[in-house]
PDB file of N, CA, C and O in Angstrom, chain B, residues numbered from 101:
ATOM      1  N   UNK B 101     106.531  98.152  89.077  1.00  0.00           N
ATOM      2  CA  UNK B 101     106.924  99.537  89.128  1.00  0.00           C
ATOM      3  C   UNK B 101     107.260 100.013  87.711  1.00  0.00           C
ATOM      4  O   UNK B 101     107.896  99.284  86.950  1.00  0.00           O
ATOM      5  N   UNK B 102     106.779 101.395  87.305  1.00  0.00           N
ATOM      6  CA  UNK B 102     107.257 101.431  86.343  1.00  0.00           C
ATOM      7  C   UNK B 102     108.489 102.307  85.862  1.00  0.00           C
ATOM      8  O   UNK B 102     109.126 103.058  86.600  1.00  0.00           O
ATOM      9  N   UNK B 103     108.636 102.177  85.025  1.00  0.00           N
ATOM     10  CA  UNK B 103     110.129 102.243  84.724  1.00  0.00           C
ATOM     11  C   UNK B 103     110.350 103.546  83.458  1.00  0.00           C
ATOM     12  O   UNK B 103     111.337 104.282  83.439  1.00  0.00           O
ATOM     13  N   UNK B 104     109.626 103.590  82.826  1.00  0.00           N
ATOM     14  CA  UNK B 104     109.950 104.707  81.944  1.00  0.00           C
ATOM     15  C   UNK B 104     108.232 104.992  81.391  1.00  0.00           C
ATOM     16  O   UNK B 104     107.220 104.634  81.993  1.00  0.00           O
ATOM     17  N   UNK B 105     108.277 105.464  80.560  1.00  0.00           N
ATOM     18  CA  UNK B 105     106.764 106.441  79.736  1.00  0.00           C
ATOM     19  C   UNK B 105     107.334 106.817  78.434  1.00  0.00           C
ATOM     20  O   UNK B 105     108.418 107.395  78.524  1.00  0.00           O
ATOM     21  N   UNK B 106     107.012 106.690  77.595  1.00  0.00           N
ATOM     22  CA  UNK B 106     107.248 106.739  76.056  1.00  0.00           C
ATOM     23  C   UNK B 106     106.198 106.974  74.819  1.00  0.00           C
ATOM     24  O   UNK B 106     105.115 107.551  74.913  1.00  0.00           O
ATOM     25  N   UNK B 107     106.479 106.687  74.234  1.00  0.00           N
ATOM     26  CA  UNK B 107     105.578 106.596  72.709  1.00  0.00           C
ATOM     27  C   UNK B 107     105.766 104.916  72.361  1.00  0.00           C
ATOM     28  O   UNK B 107     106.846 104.330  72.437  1.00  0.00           O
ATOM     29  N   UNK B 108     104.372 104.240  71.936  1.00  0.00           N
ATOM     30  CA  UNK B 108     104.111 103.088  71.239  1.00  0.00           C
ATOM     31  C   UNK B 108     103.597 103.052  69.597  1.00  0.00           C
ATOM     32  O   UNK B 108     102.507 103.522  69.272  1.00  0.00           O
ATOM     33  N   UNK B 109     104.352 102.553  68.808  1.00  0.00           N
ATOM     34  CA  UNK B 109     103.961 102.699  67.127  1.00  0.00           C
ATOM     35  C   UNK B 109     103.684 101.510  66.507  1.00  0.00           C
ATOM     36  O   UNK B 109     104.487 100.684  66.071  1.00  0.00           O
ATOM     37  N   UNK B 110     102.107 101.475  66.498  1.00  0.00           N
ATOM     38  CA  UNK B 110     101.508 100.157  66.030  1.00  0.00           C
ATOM     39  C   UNK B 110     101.858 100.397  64.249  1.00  0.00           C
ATOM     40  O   UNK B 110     101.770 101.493  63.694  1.00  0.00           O
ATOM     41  N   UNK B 111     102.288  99.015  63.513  1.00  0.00           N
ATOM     42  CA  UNK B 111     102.546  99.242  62.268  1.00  0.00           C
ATOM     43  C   UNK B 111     101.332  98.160  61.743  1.00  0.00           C
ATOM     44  O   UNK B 111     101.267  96.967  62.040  1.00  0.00           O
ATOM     45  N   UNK B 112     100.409  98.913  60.892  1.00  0.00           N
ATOM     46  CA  UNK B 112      99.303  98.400  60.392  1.00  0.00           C
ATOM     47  C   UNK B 112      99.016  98.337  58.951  1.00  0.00           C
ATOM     48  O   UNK B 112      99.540  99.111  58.149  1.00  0.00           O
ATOM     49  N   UNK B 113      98.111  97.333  58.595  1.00  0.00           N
ATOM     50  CA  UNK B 113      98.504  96.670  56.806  1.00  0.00           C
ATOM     51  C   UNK B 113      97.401  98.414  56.028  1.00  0.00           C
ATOM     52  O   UNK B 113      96.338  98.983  56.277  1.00  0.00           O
ATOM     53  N   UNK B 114      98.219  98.523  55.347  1.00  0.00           N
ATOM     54  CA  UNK B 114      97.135  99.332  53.933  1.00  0.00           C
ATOM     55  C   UNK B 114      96.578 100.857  54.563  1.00  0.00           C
ATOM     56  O   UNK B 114      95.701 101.477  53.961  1.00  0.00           O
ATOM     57  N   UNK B 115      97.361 101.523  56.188  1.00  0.00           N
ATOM     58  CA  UNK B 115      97.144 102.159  56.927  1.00  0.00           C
ATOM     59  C   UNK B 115      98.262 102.721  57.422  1.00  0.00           C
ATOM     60  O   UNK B 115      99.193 101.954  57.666  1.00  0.00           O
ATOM     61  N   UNK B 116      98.425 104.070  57.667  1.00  0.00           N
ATOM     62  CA  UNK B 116      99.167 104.528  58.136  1.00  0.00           C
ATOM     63  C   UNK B 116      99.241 104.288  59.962  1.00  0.00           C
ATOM     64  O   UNK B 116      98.324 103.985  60.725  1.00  0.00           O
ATOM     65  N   UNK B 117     100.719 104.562  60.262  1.00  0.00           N
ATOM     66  CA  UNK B 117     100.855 104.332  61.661  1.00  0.00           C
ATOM     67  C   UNK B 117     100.303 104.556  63.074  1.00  0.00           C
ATOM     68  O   UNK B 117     100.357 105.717  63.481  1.00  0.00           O
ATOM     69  N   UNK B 118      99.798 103.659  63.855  1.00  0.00           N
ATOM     70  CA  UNK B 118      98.932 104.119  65.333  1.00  0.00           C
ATOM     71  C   UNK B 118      99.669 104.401  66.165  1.00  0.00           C
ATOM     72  O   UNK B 118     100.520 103.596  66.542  1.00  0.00           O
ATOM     73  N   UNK B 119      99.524 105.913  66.810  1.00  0.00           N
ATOM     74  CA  UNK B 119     100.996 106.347  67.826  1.00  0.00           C
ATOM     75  C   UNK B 119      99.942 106.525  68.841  1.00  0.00           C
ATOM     76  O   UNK B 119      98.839 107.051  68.694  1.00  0.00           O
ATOM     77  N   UNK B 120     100.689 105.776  70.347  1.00  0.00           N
ATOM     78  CA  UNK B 120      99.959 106.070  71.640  1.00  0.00           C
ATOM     79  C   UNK B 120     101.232 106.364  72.314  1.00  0.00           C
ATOM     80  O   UNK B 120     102.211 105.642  72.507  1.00  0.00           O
ATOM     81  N   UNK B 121     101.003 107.565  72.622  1.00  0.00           N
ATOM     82  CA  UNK B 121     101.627 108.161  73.858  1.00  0.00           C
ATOM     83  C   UNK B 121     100.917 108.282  75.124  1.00  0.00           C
ATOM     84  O   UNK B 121      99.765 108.100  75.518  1.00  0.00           O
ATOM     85  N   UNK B 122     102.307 108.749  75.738  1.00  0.00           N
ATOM     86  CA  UNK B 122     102.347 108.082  77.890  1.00  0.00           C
ATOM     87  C   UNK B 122     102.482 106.675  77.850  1.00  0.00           C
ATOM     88  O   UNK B 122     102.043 106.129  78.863  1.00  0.00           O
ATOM     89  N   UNK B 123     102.950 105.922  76.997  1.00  0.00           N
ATOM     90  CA  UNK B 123     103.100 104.008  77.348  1.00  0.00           C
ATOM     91  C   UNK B 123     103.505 104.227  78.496  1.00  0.00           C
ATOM     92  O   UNK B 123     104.023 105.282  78.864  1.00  0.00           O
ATOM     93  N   UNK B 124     103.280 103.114  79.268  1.00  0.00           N
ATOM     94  CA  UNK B 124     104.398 103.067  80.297  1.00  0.00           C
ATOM     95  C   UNK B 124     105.320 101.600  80.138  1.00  0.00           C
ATOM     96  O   UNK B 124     104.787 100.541  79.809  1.00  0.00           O
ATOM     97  N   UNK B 125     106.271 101.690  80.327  1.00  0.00           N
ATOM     98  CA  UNK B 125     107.209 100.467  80.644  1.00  0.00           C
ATOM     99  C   UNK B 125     107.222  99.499  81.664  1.00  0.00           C
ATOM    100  O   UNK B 125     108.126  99.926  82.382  1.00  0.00           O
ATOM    101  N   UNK B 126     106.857  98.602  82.126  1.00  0.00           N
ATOM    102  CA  UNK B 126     106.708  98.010  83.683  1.00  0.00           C
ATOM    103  C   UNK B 126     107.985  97.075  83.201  1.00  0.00           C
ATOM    104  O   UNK B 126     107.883  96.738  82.021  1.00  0.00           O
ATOM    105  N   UNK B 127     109.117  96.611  83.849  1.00  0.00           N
ATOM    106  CA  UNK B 127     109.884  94.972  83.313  1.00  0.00           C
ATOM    107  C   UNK B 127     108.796  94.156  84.069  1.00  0.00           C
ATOM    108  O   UNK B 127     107.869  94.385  84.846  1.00  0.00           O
ATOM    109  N   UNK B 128     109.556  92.746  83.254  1.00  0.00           N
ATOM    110  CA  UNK B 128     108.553  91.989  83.828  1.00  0.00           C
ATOM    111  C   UNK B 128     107.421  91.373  84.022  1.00  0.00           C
ATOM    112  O   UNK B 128     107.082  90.336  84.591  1.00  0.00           O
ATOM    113  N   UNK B 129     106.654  92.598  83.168  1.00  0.00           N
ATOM    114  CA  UNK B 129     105.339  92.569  82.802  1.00  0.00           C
ATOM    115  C   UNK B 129     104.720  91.362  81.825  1.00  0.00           C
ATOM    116  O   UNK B 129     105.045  91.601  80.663  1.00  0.00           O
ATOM    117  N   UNK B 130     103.943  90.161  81.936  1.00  0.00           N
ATOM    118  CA  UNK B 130     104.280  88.753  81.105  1.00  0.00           C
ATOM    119  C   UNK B 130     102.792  88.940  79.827  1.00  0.00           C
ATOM    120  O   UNK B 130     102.534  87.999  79.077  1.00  0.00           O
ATOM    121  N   UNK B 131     101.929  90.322  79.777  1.00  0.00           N
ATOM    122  CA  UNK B 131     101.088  90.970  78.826  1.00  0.00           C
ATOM    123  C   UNK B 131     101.478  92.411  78.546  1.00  0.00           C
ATOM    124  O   UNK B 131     101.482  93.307  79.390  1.00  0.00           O
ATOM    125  N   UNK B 132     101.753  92.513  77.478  1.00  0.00           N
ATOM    126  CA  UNK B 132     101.052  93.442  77.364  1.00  0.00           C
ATOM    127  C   UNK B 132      99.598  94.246  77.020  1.00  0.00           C
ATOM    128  O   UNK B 132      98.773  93.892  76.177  1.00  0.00           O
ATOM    129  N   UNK B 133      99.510  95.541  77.995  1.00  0.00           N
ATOM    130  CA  UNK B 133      98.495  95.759  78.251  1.00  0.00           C
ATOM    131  C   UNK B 133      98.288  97.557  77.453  1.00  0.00           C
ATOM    132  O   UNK B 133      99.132  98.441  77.605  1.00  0.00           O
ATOM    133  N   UNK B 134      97.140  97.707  76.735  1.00  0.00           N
ATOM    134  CA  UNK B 134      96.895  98.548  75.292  1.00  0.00           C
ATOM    135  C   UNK B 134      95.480  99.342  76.000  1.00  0.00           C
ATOM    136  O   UNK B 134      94.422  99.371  75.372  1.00  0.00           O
ATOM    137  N   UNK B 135      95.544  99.635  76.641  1.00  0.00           N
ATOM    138  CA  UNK B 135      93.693 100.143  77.187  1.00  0.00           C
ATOM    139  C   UNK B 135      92.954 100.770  76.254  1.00  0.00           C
ATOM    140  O   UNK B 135      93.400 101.835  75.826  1.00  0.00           O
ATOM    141  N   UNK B 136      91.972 100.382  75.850  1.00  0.00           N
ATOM    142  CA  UNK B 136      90.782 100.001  75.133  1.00  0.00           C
ATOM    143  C   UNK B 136      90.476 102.033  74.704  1.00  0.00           C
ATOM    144  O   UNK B 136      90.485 102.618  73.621  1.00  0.00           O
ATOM    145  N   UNK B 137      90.252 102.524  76.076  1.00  0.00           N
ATOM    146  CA  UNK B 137      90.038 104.162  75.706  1.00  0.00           C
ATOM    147  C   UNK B 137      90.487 104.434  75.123  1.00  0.00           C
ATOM    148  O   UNK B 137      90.059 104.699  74.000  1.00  0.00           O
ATOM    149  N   UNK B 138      92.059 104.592  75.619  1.00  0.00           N
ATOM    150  CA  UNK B 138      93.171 105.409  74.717  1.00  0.00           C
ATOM    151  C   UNK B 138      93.178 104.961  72.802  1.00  0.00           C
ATOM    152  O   UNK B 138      93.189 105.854  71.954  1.00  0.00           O
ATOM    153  N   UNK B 139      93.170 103.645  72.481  1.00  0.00           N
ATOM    154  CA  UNK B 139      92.716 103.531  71.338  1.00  0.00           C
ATOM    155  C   UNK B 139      91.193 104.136  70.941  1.00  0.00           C
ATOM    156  O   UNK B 139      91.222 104.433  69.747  1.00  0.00           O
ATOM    157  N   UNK B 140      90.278 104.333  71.350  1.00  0.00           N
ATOM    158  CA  UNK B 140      88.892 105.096  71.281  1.00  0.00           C
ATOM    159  C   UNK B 140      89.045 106.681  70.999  1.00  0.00           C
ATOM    160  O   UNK B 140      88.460 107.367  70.160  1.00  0.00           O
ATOM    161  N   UNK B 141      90.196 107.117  72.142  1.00  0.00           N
ATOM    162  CA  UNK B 141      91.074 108.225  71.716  1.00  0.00           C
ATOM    163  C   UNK B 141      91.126 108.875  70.836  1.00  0.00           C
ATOM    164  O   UNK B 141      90.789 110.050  70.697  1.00  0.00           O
ATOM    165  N   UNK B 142      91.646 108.019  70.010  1.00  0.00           N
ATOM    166  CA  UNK B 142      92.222 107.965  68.085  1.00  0.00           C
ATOM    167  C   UNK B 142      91.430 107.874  67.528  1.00  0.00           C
ATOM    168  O   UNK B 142      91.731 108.113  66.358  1.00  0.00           O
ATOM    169  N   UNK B 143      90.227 107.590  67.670  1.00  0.00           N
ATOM    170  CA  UNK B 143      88.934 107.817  66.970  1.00  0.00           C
ATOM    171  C   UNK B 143      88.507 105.973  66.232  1.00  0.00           C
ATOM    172  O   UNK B 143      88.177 105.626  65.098  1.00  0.00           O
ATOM    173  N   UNK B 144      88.710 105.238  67.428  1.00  0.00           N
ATOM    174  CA  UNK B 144      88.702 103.939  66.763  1.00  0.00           C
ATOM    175  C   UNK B 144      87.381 103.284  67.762  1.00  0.00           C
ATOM    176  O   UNK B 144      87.145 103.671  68.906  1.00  0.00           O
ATOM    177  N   UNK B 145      86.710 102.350  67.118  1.00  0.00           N
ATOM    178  CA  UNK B 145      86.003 101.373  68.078  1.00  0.00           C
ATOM    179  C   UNK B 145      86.878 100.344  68.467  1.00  0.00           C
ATOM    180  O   UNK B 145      87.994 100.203  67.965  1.00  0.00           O
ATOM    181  N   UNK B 146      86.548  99.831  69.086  1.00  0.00           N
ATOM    182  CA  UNK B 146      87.671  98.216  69.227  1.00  0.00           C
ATOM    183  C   UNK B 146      86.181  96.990  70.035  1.00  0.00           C
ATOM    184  O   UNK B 146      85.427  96.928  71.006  1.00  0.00           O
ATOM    185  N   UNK B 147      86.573  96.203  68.704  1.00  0.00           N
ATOM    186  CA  UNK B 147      85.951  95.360  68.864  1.00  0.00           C
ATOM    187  C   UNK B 147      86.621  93.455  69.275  1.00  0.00           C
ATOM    188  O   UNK B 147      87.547  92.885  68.699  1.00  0.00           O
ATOM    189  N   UNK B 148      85.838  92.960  70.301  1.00  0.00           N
ATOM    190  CA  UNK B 148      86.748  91.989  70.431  1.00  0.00           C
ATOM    191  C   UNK B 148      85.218  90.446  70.199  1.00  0.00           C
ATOM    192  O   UNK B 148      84.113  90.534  70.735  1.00  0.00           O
ATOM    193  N   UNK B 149      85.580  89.486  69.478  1.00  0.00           N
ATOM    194  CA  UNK B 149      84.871  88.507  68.796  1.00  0.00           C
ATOM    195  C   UNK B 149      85.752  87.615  68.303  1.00  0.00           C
ATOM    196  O   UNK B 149      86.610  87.809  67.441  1.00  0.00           O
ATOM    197  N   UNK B 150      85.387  86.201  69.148  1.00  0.00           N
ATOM    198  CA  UNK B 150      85.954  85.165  68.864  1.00  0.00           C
ATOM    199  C   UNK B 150      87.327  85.359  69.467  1.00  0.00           C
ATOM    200  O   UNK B 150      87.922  85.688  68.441  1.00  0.00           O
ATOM    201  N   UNK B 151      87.822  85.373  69.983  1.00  0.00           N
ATOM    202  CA  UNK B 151      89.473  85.599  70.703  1.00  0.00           C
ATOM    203  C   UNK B 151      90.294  86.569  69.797  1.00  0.00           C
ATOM    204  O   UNK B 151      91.524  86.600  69.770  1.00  0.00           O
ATOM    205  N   UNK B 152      89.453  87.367  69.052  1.00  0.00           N
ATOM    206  CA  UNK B 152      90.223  88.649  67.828  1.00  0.00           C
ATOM    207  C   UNK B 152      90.285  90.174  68.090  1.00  0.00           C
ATOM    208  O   UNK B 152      89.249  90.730  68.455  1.00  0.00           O
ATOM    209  N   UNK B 153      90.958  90.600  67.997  1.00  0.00           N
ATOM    210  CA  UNK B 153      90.254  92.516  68.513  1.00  0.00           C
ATOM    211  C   UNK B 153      90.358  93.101  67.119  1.00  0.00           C
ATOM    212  O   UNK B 153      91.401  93.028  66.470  1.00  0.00           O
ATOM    213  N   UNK B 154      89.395  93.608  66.729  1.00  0.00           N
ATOM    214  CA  UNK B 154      89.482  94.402  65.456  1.00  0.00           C
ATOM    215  C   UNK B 154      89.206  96.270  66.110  1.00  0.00           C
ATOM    216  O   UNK B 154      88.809  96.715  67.188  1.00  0.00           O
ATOM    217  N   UNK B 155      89.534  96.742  65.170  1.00  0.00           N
ATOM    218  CA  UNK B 155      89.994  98.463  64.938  1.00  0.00           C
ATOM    219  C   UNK B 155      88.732  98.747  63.934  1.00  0.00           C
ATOM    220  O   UNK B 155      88.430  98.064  62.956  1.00  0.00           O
ATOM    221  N   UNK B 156      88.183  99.720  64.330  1.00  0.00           N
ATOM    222  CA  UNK B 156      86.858 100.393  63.271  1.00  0.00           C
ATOM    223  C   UNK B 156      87.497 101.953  63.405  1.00  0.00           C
ATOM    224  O   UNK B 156      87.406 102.455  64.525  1.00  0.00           O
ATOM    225  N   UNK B 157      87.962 102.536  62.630  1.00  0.00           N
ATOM    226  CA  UNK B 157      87.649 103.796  62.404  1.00  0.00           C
ATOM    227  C   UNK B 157      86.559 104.726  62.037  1.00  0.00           C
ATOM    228  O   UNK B 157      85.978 104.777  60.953  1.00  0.00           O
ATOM    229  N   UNK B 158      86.263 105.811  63.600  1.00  0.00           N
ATOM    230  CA  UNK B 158      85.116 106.541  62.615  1.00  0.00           C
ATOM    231  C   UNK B 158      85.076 106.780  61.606  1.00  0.00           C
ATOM    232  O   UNK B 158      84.410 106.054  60.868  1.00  0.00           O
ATOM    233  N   UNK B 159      85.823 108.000  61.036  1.00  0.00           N
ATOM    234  CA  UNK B 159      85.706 108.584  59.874  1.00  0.00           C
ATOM    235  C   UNK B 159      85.963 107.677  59.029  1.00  0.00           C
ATOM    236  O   UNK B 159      84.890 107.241  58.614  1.00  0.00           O
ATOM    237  N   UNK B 160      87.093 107.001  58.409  1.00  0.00           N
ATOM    238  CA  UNK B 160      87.409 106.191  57.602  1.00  0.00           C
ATOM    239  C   UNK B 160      86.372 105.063  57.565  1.00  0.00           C
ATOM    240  O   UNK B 160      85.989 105.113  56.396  1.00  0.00           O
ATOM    241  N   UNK B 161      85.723 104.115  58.140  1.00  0.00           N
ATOM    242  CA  UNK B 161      85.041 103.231  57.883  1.00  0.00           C
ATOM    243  C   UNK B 161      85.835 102.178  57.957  1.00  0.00           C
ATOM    244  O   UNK B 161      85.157 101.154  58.040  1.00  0.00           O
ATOM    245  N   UNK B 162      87.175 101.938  57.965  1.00  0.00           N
ATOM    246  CA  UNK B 162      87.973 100.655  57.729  1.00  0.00           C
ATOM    247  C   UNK B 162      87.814 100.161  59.098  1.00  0.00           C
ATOM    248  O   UNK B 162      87.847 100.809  60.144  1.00  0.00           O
ATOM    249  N   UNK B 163      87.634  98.890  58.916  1.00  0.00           N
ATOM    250  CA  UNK B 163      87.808  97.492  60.089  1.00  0.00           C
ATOM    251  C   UNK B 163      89.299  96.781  59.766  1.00  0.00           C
ATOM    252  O   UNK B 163      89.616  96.447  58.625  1.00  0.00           O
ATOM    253  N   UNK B 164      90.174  96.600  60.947  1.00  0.00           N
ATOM    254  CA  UNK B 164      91.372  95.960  60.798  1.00  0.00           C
ATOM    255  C   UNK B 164      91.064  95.248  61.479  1.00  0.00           C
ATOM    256  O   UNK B 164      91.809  94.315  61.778  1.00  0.00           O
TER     257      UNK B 164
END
């Protein structure tokens, strides 16, 4: 059940900050869970290779 809805602030190297709003809070919860769109959202690809998820920004071109 969830429990509250908020703002999440990813802190990233050589990049300014990734804000996702509507988080939701579940307790309890033993992953957390980041859905793939909502980062796409922000104008990112997300790529996952080798057990890694990397961040592509359109415009910018940077891979994290």
């Amino acid at each position: 059940m969830t429990k509250g809805v908020g703002t999440m602030t990813f802190k990233r190297e050589f990049v300014s900050l990734l804000h996702l709003n509507n988080v939701m809070y579940v307790p309890g919860l033993k992953k957390n869970l980041v859905l793939v769109a909502t980062i796409e959202d922000k104008g990112y690809d997300v790529v996952f290779n080798k057990g890694k998820g990397y961040l592509k920004h359109y415009a910018l071109g940077q891979v994290k």
